[in-house]
C-alpha positions in Angstrom: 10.3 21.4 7.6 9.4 24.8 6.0 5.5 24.2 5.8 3.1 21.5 5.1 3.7 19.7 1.9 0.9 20.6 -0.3 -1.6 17.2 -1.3 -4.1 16.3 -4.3 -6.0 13.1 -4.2 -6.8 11.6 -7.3 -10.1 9.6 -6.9 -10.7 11.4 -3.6 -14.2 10.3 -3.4 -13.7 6.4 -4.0 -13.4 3.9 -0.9 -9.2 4.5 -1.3 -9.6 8.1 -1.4 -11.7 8.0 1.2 -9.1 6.3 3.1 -6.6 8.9 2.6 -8.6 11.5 3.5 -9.0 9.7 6.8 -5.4 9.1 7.4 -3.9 12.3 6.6 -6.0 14.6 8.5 -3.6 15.8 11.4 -0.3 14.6 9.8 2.2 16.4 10.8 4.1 17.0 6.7 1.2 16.9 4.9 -1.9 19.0 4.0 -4.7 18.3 1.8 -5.3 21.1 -0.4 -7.4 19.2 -3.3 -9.7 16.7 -3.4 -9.8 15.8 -7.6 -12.5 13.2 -9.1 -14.2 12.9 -11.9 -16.2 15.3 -14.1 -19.3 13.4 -12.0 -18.4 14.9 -8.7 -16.4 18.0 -10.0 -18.1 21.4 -8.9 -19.9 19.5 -5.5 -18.7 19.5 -1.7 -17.3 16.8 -1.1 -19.5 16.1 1.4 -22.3 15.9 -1.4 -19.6 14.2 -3.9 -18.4 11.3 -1.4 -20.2 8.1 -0.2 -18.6 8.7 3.0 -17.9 5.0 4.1 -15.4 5.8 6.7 -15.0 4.9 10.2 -14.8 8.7 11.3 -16.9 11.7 10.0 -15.8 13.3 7.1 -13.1 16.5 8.4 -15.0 19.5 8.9 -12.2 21.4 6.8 -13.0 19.1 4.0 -16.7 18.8 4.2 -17.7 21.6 2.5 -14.2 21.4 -0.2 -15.2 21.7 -3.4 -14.4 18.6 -5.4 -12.6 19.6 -8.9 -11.6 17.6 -12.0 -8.6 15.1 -11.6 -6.3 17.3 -14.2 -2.9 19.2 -13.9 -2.7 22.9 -12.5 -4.2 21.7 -9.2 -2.3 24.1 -6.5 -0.1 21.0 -4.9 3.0 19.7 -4.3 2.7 15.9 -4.9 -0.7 13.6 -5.4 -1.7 10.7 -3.8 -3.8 8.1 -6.5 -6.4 6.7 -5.4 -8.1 6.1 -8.6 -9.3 2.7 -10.2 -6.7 0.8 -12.6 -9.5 1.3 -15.4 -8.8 5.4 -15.5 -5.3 5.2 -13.6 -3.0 4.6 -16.3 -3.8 8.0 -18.6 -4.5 10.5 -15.5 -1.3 9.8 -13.3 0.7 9.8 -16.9 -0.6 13.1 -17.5 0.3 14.2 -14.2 3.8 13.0 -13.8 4.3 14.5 -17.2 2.9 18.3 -16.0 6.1 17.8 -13.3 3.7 16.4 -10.3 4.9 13.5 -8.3 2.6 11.0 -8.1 2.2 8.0 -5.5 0.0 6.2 -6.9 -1.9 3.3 -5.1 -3.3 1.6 -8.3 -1.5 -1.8 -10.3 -0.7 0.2 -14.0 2.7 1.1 -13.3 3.9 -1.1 -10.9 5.7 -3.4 -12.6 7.4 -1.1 -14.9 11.4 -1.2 -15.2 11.7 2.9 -14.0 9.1 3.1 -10.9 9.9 2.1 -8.0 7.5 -0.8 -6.1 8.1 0.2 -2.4 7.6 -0.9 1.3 9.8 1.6 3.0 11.0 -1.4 5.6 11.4 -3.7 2.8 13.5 -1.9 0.1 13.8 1.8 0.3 16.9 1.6 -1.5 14.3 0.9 -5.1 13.2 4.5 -4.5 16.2 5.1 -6.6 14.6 4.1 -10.2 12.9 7.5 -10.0 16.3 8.9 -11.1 16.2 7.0 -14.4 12.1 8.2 -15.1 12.1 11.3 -18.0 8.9 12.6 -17.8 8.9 15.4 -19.9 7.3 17.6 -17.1 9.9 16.4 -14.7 7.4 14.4 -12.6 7.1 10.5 -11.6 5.7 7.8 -10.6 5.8 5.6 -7.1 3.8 2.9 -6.7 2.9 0.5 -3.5 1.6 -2.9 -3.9 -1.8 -5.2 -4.0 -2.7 -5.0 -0.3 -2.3 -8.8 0.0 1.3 -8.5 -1.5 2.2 -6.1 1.0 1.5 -8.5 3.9 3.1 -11.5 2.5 6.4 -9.8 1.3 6.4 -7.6 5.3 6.2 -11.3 6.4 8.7 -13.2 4.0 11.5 -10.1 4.1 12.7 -11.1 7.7 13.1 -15.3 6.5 14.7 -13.7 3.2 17.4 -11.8 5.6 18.1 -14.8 8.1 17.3 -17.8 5.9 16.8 -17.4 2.2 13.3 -18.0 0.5 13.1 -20.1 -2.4 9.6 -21.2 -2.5 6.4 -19.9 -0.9 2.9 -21.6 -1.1 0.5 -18.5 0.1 -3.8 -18.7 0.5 -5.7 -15.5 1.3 -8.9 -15.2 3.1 -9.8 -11.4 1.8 -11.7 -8.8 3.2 -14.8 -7.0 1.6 -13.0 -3.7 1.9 -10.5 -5.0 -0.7 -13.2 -4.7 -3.0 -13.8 -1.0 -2.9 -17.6 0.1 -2.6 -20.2 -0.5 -3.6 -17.7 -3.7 -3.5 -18.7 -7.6 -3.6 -22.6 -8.0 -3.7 -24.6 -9.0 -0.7 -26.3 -12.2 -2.1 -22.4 -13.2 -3.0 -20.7 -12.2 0.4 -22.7 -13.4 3.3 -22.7 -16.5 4.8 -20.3 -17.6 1.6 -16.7 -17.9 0.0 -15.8 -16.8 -3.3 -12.5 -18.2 -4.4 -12.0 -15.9 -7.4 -10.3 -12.5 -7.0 -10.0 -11.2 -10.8 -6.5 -10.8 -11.4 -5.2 -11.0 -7.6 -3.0 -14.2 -8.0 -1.1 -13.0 -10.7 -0.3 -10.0 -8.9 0.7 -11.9 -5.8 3.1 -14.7 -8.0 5.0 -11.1 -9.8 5.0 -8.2 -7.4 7.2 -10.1 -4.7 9.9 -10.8 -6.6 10.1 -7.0 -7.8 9.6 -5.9 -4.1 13.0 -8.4 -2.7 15.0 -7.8 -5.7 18.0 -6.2 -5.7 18.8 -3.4 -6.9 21.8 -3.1 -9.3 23.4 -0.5 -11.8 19.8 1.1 -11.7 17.5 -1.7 -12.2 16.1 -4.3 -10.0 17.5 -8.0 -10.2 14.3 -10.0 -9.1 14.6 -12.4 -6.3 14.5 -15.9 -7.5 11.8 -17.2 -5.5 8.5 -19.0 -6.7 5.2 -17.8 -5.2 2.2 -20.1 -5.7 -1.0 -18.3 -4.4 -5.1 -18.7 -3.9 -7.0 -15.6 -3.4 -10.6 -15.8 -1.7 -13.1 -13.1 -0.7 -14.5 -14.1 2.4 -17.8 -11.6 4.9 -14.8 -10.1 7.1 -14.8 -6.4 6.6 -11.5 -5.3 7.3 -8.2 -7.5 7.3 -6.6 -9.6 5.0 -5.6 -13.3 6.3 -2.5 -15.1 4.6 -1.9 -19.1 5.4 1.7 -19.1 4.3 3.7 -22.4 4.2 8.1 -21.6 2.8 10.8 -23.5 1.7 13.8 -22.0 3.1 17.5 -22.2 1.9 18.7 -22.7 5.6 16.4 -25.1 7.3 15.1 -23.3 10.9 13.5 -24.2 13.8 10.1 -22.5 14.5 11.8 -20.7 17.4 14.2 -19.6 14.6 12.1 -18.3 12.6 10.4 -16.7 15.5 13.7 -15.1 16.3 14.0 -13.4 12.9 10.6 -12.2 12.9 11.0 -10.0 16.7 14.6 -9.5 15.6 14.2 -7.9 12.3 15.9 -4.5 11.9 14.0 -1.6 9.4 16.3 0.0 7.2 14.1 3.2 8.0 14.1 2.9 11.8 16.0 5.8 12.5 14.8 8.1 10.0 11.5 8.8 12.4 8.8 8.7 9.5 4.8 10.0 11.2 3.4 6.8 9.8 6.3 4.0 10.6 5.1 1.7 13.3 7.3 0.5 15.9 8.2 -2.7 14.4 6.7 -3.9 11.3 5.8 -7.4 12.2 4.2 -8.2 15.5 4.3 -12.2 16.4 1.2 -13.9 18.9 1.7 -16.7 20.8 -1.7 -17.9 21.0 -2.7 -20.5 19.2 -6.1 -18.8 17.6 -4.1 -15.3 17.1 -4.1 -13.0 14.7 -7.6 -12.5 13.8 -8.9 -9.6 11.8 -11.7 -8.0 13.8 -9.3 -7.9 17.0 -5.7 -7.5 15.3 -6.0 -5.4 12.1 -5.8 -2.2 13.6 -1.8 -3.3 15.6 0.5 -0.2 14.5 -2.9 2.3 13.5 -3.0 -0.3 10.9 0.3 0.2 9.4 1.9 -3.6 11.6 1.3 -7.3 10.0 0.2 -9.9 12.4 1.9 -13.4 12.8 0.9 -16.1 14.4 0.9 -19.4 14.2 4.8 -20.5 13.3 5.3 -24.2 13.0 6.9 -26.8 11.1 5.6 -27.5 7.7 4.8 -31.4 6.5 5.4 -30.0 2.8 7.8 -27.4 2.9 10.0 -26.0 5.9 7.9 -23.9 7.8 4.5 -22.3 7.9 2.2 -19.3 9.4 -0.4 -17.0 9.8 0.1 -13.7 9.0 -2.8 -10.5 8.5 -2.4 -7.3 7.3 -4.8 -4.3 7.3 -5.9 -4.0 3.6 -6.9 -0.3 3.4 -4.1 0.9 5.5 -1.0 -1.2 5.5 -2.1 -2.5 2.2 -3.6 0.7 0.1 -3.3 4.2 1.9 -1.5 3.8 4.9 1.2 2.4 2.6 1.5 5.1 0.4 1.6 7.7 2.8 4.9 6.2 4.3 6.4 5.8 0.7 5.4 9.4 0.5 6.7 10.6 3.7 10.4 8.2 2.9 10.5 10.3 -0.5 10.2 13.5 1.5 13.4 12.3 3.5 15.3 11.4 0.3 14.8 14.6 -1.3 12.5 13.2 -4.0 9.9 15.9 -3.0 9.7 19.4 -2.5 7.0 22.7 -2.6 5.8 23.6 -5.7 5.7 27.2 -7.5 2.3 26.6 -8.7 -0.5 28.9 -8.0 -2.8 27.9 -4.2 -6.6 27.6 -6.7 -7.8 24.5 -6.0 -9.3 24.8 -9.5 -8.6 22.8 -12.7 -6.7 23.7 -15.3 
């Protein structure tokens, strides 16, 4: 690789942004060169801009960064969205129409026909819809999915393979984080269970079937299986729990299923991506296994957790499976889809000037 592929972060100061900041410092392809928020931070360090909620100090070589306003003629290669669905839609358009790739984190574009909805371990084969995208810049759009998507679909992909999936009954105990900060108030969090996630069990029911489709004669076929799901926000802080009961098209044993968890092969395996874990799934034996404070972090975050595989009363089989929200699910996520489009050619350095200024 030439150099360090050049970075923006859209919404750099938000709990998302935040996370990317935290992730990417170090990585071996990619440096951050602009931290972009709104006109509210613009002009400050980010150190003054930023609410810093992460788990390590903010990077010295960022600290004193000046923040500058999310718009095109940043001096970067690609951005990484980390900006609120309610601003999202218009400020990664106008980006991926000024030529910028953008892998975007939040919901707007997701489900559109042309952007690909990826898990690189899943189906990096859908990273070909950005060939049919005509920005008239030249850019496009990438998306990953809701973080409790992501952890259900890692989990269901290796039954899809060996079995076939036809129905899936799914119930998520959510973590706080999901909520971004200042996030779900105190009075509502502790000691308590809300079993409302605004607009979290739609996305659940749709994005899976997008995400095991197949793709055909440049469009996605989706998969024909029926997701029923209940979202909760429960006091955990980091760590998404999924109690998932599936039909399957080929009955199978638990110590089937078990089997095609451990055995699954990633179609990116050998392509040696910085933020690929070992194996995307990891199965427990123990009966009280995976719980989030002790299992989120498997794979720096980026492996699901199973546990709990045993035959289902209702449907054919059922489990326990968590996934690390802000990582696996949000930032962690697209950082792999961004380091997969690196190895398919979909990005390269940019002729733009180095100012971290806006245009």
């Amino acid at each position: 690789m030439q150099r360090p592929y050049r970075v923006g972060i859209l919404g750099a100061t938000g709990a998302v942004g935040q996370k990317f900041v935290e992730i990417l410092e170090g990585h071996p392809w990619f440096e951050i060169t602009v931290l972009a928020a709104s006109e509210r931070s613009a002009g400050k360090p980010y150190r003054t801009a930023a609410n810093w909620i992460g788990t390590t100090p903010i990077p010295k070589a960022l600290a004193d960064r000046e923040v500058v306003l999310g718009a095109p003629g940043v001096g970067c290669d690609f951005v990484f969205s980390g900006l609120s669905s309610s601003v999202a839609g218009e400020i990664e358009r106008t980006f991926a129409e000024a030529g910028y790739p953008v892998i975007s984190n939040a919901r707007n574009y997701r489900m559109e026909d042309d952007v690909p909805l990826l898990i690189p371990e899943v189906n990096p084969d859908h990273a070909a819809l950005i060939d049919r995208q005509q920005w008239p810049g030249g850019g496009f759009i990438v998306t990953n999915p809701n973080c409790s998507t992501v952890g259900l679909v890692c989990a269901l992909k290796p039954l899809v393979d060996a079995f076939g999936v036809e129905q899936v009954q799914v119930t998520t105990l959510q973590a706080l984080s999901g909520a971004g900060y200042p996030g779900v108030a105190s009075l509502d969090a502790l000691g308590n269970v809300v079993p409302y996630i605004g607009g979290e069990e739609e996305k659940m029911v749709a994005e899976p079937r997008k995400l095991l489709g197949t793709l055909r004669d440049g469009r996605v076929d989706p998969a024909t299986l029926t997701v029923s799901a209940q979202c909760n926000r429960v006091p955990v802080l980091d760590g998404h729990m999924l109690c998932v009961s599936v039909k399957l098209a080929a009955r199978a044993t638990p110590d089937a299923v078990r089997v095609a968890f451990e055995g699954y092969q990633s179609p990116i395996a050998d392509l040696n991506l910085p933020s690929a874990p070992d194996a995307l799934v990891q199965v427990f034996d123990e009966p009280h296994f995976p719980q989030p404070r002790r299992h989120a972090e498997q794979g720096q975050g980026m492996k699901v957790s199973i546990g709990r595989i045993r035959p289902c009363e209702v449907l054919d089989t059922k489990f326990v499976a968590l996934v690390h929200n802000t990582v696996r699910g949000a930032a962690g996520g697209a950082v792999l889809n961004a380091e997969l489009l690196v190895e398919r050619g979909y990005l390269a350095h940019r002729a733009v000037k180095t100012s971290t200024a806006s245009a």
